[in-house]
C-alpha positions as CSV (number, residue, x, y, z in Angstrom):
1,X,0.0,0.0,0.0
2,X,1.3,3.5,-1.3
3,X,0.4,5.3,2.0
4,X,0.3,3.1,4.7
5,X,1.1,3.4,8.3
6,X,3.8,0.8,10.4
7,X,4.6,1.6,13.8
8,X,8.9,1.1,14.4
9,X,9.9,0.2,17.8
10,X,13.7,0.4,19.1
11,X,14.8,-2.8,19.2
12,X,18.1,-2.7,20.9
13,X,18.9,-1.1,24.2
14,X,20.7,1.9,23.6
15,X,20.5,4.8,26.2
16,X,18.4,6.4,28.0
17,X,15.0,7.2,26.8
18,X,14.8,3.8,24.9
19,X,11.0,3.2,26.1
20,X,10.1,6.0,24.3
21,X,12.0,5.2,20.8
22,X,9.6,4.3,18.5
23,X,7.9,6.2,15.9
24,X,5.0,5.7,13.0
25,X,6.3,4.6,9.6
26,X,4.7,6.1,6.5
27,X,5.0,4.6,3.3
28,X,4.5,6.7,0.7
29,X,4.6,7.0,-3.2
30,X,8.5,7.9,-5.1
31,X,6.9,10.9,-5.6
32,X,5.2,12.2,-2.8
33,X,8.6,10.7,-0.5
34,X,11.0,13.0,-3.0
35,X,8.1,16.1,-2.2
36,X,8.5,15.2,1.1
37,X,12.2,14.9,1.7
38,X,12.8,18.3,-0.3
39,X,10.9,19.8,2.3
40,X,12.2,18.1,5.4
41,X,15.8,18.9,4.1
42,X,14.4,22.7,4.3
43,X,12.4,22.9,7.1
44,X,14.7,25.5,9.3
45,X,14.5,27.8,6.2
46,X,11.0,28.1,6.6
47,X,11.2,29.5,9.8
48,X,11.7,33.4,10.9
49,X,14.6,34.4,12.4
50,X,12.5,35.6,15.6
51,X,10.3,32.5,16.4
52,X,13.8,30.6,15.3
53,X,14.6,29.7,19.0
54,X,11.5,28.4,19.9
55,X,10.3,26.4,16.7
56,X,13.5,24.6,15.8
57,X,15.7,25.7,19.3
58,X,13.3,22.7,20.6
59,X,13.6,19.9,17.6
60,X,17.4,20.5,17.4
61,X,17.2,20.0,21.8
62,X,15.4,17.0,21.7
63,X,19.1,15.6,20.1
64,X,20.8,17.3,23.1
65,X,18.7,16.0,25.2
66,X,20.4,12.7,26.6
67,X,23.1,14.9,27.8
68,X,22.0,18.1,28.8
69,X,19.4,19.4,31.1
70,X,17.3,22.1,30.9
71,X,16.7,22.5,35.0
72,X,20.0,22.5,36.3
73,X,19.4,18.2,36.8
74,X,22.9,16.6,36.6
75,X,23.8,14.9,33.3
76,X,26.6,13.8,31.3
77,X,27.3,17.6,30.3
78,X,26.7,21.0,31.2
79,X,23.1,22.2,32.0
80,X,21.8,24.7,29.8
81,X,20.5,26.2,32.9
82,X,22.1,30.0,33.3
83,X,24.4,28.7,30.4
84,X,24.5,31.6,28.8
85,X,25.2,34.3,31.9
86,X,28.0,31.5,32.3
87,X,29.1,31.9,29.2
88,X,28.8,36.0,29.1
89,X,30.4,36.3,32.4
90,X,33.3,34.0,31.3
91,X,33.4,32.4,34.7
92,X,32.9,28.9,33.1
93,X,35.9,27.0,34.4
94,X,37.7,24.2,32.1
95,X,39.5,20.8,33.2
96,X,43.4,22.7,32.1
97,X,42.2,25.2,35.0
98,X,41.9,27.9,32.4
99,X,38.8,30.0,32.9
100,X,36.2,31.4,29.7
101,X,37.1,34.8,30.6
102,X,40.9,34.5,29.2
103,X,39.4,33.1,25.7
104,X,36.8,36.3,24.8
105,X,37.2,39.0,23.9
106,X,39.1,41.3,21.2
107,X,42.1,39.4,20.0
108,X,41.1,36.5,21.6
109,X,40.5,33.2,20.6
110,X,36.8,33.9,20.5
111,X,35.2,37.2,19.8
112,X,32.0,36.6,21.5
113,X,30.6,34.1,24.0
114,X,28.3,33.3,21.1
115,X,31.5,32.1,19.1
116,X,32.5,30.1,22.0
117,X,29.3,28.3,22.0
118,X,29.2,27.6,18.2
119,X,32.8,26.4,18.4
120,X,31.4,23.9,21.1
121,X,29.0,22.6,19.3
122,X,31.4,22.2,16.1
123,X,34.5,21.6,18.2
124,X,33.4,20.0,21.6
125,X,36.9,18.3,23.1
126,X,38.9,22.0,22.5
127,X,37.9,22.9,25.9
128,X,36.5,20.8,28.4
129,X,34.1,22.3,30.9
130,X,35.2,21.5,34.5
131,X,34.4,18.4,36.0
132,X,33.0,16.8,32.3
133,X,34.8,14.6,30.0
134,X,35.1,14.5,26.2
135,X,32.3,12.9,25.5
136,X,30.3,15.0,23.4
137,X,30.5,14.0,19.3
138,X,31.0,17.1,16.7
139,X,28.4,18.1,15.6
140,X,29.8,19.8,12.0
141,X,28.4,18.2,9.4
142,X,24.9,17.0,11.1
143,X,23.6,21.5,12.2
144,X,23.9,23.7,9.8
145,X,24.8,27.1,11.2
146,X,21.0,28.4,11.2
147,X,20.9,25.6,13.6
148,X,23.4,25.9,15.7
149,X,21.9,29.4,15.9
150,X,18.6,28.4,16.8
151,X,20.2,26.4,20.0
152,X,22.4,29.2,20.9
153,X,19.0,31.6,20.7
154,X,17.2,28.8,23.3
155,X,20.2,28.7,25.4
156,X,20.1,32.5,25.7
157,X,16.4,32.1,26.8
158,X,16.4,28.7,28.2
159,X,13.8,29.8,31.0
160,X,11.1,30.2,28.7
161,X,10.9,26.4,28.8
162,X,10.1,23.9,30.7
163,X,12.7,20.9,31.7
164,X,11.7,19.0,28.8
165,X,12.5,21.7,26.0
166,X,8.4,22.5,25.0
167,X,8.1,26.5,24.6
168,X,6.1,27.4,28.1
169,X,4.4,30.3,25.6
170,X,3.2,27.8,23.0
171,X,-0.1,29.3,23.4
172,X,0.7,32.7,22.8
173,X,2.0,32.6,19.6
Protein backbone atom coordinates (compact mmCIF):
# COMPACT_ATOMS: atom_id res chain seq x y z
CA UNK A 1 0.00 0.00 0.00
CA UNK A 2 1.33 3.49 -1.28
CA UNK A 3 0.39 5.33 1.96
CA UNK A 4 0.29 3.10 4.68
CA UNK A 5 1.07 3.41 8.27
CA UNK A 6 3.76 0.78 10.40
CA UNK A 7 4.65 1.58 13.82
CA UNK A 8 8.86 1.14 14.41
CA UNK A 9 9.90 0.18 17.85
CA UNK A 10 13.69 0.42 19.08
CA UNK A 11 14.78 -2.78 19.15
CA UNK A 12 18.12 -2.69 20.92
CA UNK A 13 18.90 -1.12 24.16
CA UNK A 14 20.69 1.94 23.59
CA UNK A 15 20.55 4.83 26.17
CA UNK A 16 18.40 6.38 27.98
CA UNK A 17 14.98 7.21 26.79
CA UNK A 18 14.81 3.83 24.94
CA UNK A 19 10.96 3.17 26.10
CA UNK A 20 10.09 6.01 24.31
CA UNK A 21 12.01 5.23 20.83
CA UNK A 22 9.63 4.31 18.50
CA UNK A 23 7.88 6.25 15.90
CA UNK A 24 4.97 5.70 13.03
CA UNK A 25 6.33 4.59 9.58
CA UNK A 26 4.74 6.11 6.49
CA UNK A 27 4.96 4.61 3.30
CA UNK A 28 4.50 6.75 0.65
CA UNK A 29 4.64 7.02 -3.22
CA UNK A 30 8.45 7.91 -5.08
CA UNK A 31 6.91 10.89 -5.59
CA UNK A 32 5.23 12.25 -2.78
CA UNK A 33 8.62 10.74 -0.54
CA UNK A 34 10.97 12.98 -2.98
CA UNK A 35 8.11 16.05 -2.24
CA UNK A 36 8.51 15.16 1.10
CA UNK A 37 12.25 14.94 1.75
CA UNK A 38 12.77 18.33 -0.28
CA UNK A 39 10.92 19.79 2.26
CA UNK A 40 12.20 18.15 5.35
CA UNK A 41 15.83 18.86 4.05
CA UNK A 42 14.42 22.68 4.30
CA UNK A 43 12.43 22.85 7.09
CA UNK A 44 14.67 25.48 9.35
CA UNK A 45 14.51 27.82 6.17
CA UNK A 46 10.96 28.11 6.62
CA UNK A 47 11.21 29.46 9.81
CA UNK A 48 11.68 33.43 10.89
CA UNK A 49 14.55 34.45 12.43
CA UNK A 50 12.46 35.58 15.59
CA UNK A 51 10.31 32.53 16.40
CA UNK A 52 13.80 30.62 15.35
CA UNK A 53 14.60 29.70 19.05
CA UNK A 54 11.52 28.43 19.91
CA UNK A 55 10.27 26.45 16.65
CA UNK A 56 13.49 24.59 15.76
CA UNK A 57 15.69 25.69 19.29
CA UNK A 58 13.32 22.68 20.55
CA UNK A 59 13.58 19.94 17.59
CA UNK A 60 17.42 20.49 17.37
CA UNK A 61 17.23 20.03 21.77
CA UNK A 62 15.39 16.98 21.72
CA UNK A 63 19.09 15.60 20.08
CA UNK A 64 20.76 17.33 23.07
CA UNK A 65 18.66 15.99 25.23
CA UNK A 66 20.36 12.67 26.58
CA UNK A 67 23.06 14.88 27.82
CA UNK A 68 21.96 18.07 28.78
CA UNK A 69 19.42 19.38 31.09
CA UNK A 70 17.26 22.05 30.90
CA UNK A 71 16.73 22.50 34.96
CA UNK A 72 19.99 22.53 36.30
CA UNK A 73 19.43 18.24 36.81
CA UNK A 74 22.89 16.56 36.64
CA UNK A 75 23.80 14.90 33.29
CA UNK A 76 26.56 13.82 31.29
CA UNK A 77 27.33 17.63 30.27
CA UNK A 78 26.66 20.98 31.19
CA UNK A 79 23.13 22.25 32.05
CA UNK A 80 21.77 24.71 29.83
CA UNK A 81 20.46 26.17 32.93
CA UNK A 82 22.09 29.97 33.27
CA UNK A 83 24.41 28.66 30.42
CA UNK A 84 24.45 31.57 28.79
CA UNK A 85 25.16 34.31 31.92
CA UNK A 86 28.03 31.54 32.34
CA UNK A 87 29.13 31.87 29.16
CA UNK A 88 28.81 36.05 29.12
CA UNK A 89 30.39 36.35 32.39
CA UNK A 90 33.35 33.97 31.28
CA UNK A 91 33.35 32.39 34.69
CA UNK A 92 32.88 28.85 33.05
CA UNK A 93 35.91 26.97 34.38
CA UNK A 94 37.70 24.18 32.11
CA UNK A 95 39.50 20.80 33.16
CA UNK A 96 43.38 22.68 32.09
CA UNK A 97 42.20 25.23 35.01
CA UNK A 98 41.93 27.88 32.38
CA UNK A 99 38.78 30.04 32.94
CA UNK A 100 36.20 31.44 29.70
CA UNK A 101 37.07 34.83 30.60
CA UNK A 102 40.86 34.53 29.16
CA UNK A 103 39.44 33.08 25.69
CA UNK A 104 36.82 36.31 24.79
CA UNK A 105 37.17 39.04 23.88
CA UNK A 106 39.15 41.32 21.19
CA UNK A 107 42.13 39.39 20.00
CA UNK A 108 41.12 36.53 21.61
CA UNK A 109 40.50 33.17 20.64
CA UNK A 110 36.81 33.87 20.51
CA UNK A 111 35.24 37.19 19.82
CA UNK A 112 31.97 36.56 21.51
CA UNK A 113 30.61 34.14 24.00
CA UNK A 114 28.31 33.27 21.07
CA UNK A 115 31.48 32.08 19.05
CA UNK A 116 32.53 30.06 22.04
CA UNK A 117 29.31 28.34 21.95
CA UNK A 118 29.17 27.63 18.21
CA UNK A 119 32.83 26.43 18.38
CA UNK A 120 31.38 23.85 21.07
CA UNK A 121 28.99 22.57 19.27
CA UNK A 122 31.44 22.21 16.09
CA UNK A 123 34.45 21.64 18.21
CA UNK A 124 33.41 20.01 21.58
CA UNK A 125 36.93 18.28 23.11
CA UNK A 126 38.87 22.05 22.51
CA UNK A 127 37.92 22.94 25.89
CA UNK A 128 36.46 20.84 28.43
CA UNK A 129 34.05 22.28 30.86
CA UNK A 130 35.17 21.46 34.46
CA UNK A 131 34.45 18.41 36.00
CA UNK A 132 32.96 16.76 32.26
CA UNK A 133 34.85 14.62 30.00
CA UNK A 134 35.14 14.48 26.25
CA UNK A 135 32.27 12.91 25.55
CA UNK A 136 30.32 15.00 23.37
CA UNK A 137 30.55 13.98 19.34
CA UNK A 138 31.01 17.09 16.73
CA UNK A 139 28.36 18.09 15.60
CA UNK A 140 29.75 19.81 12.04
CA UNK A 141 28.42 18.17 9.38
CA UNK A 142 24.89 17.04 11.09
CA UNK A 143 23.57 21.51 12.22
CA UNK A 144 23.92 23.75 9.76
CA UNK A 145 24.80 27.13 11.24
CA UNK A 146 21.02 28.40 11.24
CA UNK A 147 20.86 25.56 13.63
CA UNK A 148 23.35 25.94 15.75
CA UNK A 149 21.90 29.45 15.91
CA UNK A 150 18.61 28.41 16.75
CA UNK A 151 20.16 26.39 20.04
CA UNK A 152 22.36 29.22 20.88
CA UNK A 153 19.05 31.62 20.72
CA UNK A 154 17.16 28.83 23.35
CA UNK A 155 20.18 28.68 25.40
CA UNK A 156 20.06 32.54 25.70
CA UNK A 157 16.39 32.09 26.84
CA UNK A 158 16.39 28.67 28.23
CA UNK A 159 13.81 29.79 30.96
CA UNK A 160 11.08 30.21 28.70
CA UNK A 161 10.94 26.39 28.76
CA UNK A 162 10.12 23.87 30.75
CA UNK A 163 12.67 20.92 31.67
CA UNK A 164 11.69 18.98 28.82
CA UNK A 165 12.54 21.74 25.95
CA UNK A 166 8.42 22.53 25.02
CA UNK A 167 8.11 26.48 24.58
CA UNK A 168 6.14 27.44 28.09
CA UNK A 169 4.38 30.28 25.62
CA UNK A 170 3.24 27.82 23.02
CA UNK A 171 -0.15 29.32 23.43
CA UNK A 172 0.66 32.68 22.81
CA UNK A 173 2.04 32.61 19.62
Amino acid sequence: DPNAAYHLFCTEYCGPGHSNMNRRVFVLARVAFDEWLTKQSRWIEEIPDDELYFKAGPKIFARCSNCHSLDGSPATGPTWKDLWQRTKDGTTEFTDGSRLADLIGPGKEYATPEDYLRDSIYNPGRHLVKPYTNAMPTFKGQLNDRMVDAVIAMIKRVDEFDAKGNWKNATTK
